[in-house]
Structure formats: structure tokens, C-alpha cells
C-alpha positions as CSV (number, residue, x, y, z in Angstrom):
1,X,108.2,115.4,147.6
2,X,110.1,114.7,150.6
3,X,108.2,116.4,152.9
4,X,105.4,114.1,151.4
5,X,107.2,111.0,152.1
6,X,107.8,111.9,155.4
7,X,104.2,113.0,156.3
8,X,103.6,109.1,154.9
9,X,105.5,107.8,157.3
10,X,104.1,109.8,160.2
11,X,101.0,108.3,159.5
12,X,101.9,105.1,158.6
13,X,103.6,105.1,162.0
14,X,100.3,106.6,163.8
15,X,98.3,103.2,162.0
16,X,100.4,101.2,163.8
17,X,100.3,102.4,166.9
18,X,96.7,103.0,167.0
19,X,96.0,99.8,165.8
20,X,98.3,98.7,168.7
21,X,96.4,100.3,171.3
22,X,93.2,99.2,169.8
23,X,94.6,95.3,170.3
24,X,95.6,95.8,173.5
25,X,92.1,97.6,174.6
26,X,90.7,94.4,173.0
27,X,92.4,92.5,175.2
28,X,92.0,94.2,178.2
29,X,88.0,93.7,177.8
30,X,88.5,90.0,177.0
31,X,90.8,90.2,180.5
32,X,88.3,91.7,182.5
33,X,84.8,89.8,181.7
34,X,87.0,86.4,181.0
35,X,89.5,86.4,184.1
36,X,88.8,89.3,185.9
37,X,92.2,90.4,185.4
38,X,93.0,92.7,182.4
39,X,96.7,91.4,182.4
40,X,95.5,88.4,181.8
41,X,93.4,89.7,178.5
42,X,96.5,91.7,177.2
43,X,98.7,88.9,177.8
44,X,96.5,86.2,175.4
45,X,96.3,89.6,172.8
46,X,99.9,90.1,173.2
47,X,100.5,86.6,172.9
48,X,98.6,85.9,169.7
49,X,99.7,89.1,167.9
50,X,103.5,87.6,168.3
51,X,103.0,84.5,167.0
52,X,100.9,86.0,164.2
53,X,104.0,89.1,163.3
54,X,106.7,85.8,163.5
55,X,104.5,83.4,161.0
56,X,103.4,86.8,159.0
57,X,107.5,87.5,158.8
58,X,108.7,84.8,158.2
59,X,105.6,82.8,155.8
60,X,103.8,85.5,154.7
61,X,104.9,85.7,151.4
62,X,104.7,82.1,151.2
63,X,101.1,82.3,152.3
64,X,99.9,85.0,150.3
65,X,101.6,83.4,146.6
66,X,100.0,79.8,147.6
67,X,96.5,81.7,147.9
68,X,96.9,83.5,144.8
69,X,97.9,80.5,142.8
70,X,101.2,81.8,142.0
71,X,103.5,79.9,139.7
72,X,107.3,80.8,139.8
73,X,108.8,80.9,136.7
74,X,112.2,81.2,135.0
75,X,113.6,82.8,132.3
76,X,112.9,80.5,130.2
77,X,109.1,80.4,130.7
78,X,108.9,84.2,129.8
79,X,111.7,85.7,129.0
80,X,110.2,89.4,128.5
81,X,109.0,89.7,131.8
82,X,111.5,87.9,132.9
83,X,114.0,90.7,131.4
84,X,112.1,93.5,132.3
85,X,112.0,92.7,135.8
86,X,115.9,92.2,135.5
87,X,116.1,96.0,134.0
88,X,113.8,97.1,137.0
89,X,116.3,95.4,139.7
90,X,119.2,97.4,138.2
91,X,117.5,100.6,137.5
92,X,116.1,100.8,141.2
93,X,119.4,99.8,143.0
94,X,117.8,96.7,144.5
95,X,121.1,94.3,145.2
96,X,118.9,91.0,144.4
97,X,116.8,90.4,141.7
98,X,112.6,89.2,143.2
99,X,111.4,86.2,142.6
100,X,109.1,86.4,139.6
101,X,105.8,84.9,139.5
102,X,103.0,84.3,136.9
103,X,99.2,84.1,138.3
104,X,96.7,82.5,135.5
105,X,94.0,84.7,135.8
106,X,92.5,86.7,133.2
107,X,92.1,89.8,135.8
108,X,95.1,92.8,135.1
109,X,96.6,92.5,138.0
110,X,100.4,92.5,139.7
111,X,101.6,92.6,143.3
112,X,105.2,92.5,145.3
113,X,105.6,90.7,148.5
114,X,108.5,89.9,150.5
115,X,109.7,91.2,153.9
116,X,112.6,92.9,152.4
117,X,114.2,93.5,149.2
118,X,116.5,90.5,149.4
119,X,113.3,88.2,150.2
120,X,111.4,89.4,147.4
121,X,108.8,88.4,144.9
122,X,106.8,90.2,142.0
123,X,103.6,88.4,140.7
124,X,101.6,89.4,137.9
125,X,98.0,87.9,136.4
126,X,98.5,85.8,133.2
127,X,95.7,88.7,132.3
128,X,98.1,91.6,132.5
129,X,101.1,89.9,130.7
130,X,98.5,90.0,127.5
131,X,97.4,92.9,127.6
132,X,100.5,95.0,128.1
133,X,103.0,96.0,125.9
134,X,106.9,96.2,127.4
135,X,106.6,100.2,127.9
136,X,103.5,99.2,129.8
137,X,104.8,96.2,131.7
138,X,108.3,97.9,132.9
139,X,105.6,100.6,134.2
140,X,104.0,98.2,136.5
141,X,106.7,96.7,137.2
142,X,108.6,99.4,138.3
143,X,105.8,100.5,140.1
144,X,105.9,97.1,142.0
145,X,109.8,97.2,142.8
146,X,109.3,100.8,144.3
147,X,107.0,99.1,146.8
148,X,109.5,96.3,147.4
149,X,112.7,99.2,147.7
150,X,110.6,101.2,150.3
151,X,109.7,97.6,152.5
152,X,105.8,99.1,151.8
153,X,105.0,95.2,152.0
154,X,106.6,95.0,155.1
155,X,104.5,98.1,156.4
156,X,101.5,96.2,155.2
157,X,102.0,92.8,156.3
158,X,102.5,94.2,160.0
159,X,98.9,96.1,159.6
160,X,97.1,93.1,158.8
161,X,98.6,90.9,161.2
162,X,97.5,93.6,163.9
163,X,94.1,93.9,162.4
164,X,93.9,90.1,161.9
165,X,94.7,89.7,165.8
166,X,91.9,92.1,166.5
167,X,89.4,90.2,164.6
168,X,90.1,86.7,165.6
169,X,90.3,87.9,168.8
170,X,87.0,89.8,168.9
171,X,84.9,87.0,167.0
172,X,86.0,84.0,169.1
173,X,85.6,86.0,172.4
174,X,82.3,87.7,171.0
175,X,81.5,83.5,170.9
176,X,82.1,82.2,174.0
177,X,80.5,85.0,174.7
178,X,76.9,84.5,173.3
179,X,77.3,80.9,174.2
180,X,78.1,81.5,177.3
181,X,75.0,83.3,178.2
182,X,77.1,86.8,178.7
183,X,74.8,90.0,178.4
């Protein structure tokens, strides 16, 4: 098992840093048909890909809950989940409980967010709640504070901001391209 984890995290690592590369070769191209100087092109990539990691750090949990139409709740709006998320926080060692949000939408459906375990929040689909019984739901939600213990959101967060700065990157260059008259 361990040797599978760390194979993970060899790739996970290689992800990063080819997506990296692929950003920066972006760039360069942008830096040498734009301003005939590829610093130029890696600097504006560069540029946008830390403004992107700061707002994806610091807002995007924020972001992603507002676009899922995520509700927080207390214990008093649902007390089961509500308590089996409190089990799952003990049982997996986390110091601080997630946040723990409802999503009305018939789908079965539950995801974790949050940077690191003490900015944390679990969300799961109105859809799931009805359909599960406790066994079930402490399943899932274990499942979801394992991602939150290992920081896989933070992993993931950091992919797509890279990927996100390729593409804006690419289509508004690939723009002023084609209006521009470039071949």
C-alpha cells in the first residue's frame, strides 16, 4: 500500500511539473510571435498563473460552493449528517471539524474542498442525503475526509489553476491572433 501511495505522489508530482513546462512553452510562443522576446511571453504566463494559484488558494473553495449552490448548514438543519461528519473528523484524526454543506440537487453526489484540513468543507447533493442510509453516508463521507486529510484538494486545485492558465492563455492569444491577420 505504501509503495502505492508513493508511486501516486511521483506522478502527481510529474502532472505538475509537466503541466508547468507546458505553460511556460505556452508562453514562450506567445513571447516570440507577440513581442519578439520569449521572456516577455513567459513573464505574462508566469504572471497570470500567480495571480490565478493566489485567488485559487485563497477563494477557491469559496468559488467552487457558490457555483455548486452550496448551502451551509448546522446541526440543527440535519443533525445526522451533521453527526456523522462529526464521527468522521474524530475517527480520521482531522484537528477541526469541515464545514458542512447541503447541495439541493436530486443527483447522488458529495465533494470536499478546502486548501487544508483546517479550511475545510464537505458538500453533499440533497439527492444523496435520501438515498443513503447512515452505514452508507459515513462511507462517503469518510471517503470525502480521506481526500481532505491527504490535501488531494489542494493537489487538484493547483492542476486546474495550471491548466486554466494554459487555456485562457491559448484562446485569447489564438484571438488576437486570427484577428490580427496572423498565419
Amino acid at each position: 500500500m505504501w509503495e502505492q501511495i508513493s508511486a501516486n505522489r511521483t506522478r502527481s508530482i510529474m502532472l505538475v511539473i509537466g503541466m508547468g513546462a507546458l505553460l511556460i512553452a505556452v508562453g514562450y510562443g506567445i513571447g516570440v510571435y507577440f513581442f519578439e522576446s520569449p521572456l516577455a511571453g513567459i513573464a505574462i504566463a508566469s504572471g497570470l498563473w500567480v495571480i490565478m494559484t493566489l485567488v485559487g488558494y485563497f477563494q477557491g473553495d469559496s468559488i467552487l460552493l457558490a457555483t455548486a449552490g452550496a448551502k451551509k448548514i448546522e446541526k440543527k438543519d440535519h443533525p445526522r449528517l451533521f453527526n456523522v461528519v462529526e464521527e468522521m473528523t474524530i475517527a480520521s484524526g482531522l484537528a477541526k471539524m469541515p464545514d458542512v454543506y447541503i447541495i439541493d440537487d436530486p443527483a447522488l453526489n458529495a465533494f470536499a474542498t478546502g486548501r487544508d484540513p483546517n479550511h475545510a468543507a464537505v458538500a453533499i447533493t440533497s439527492g444523496l442525503l435520501q438515498q443513503l442510509n447512515r452505514d452508507e453516508l459515513q462511507g462517503v463521507i469518510a471517503h470525502e475526509m480521506a481526500h481532505v486529510k491527504n490535501r488531494d484538494v489542494l493537489l487538484m486545485s493547483l492542476a486546474a489553476v495550471l491548466l486554466g492558465s494554459i487555456v485562457i492563455l491559448s484562446y485569447y492569444f489564438s484571438r488576437m491572433l486570427f484577428f490580427s491577420g496572423g498565419g
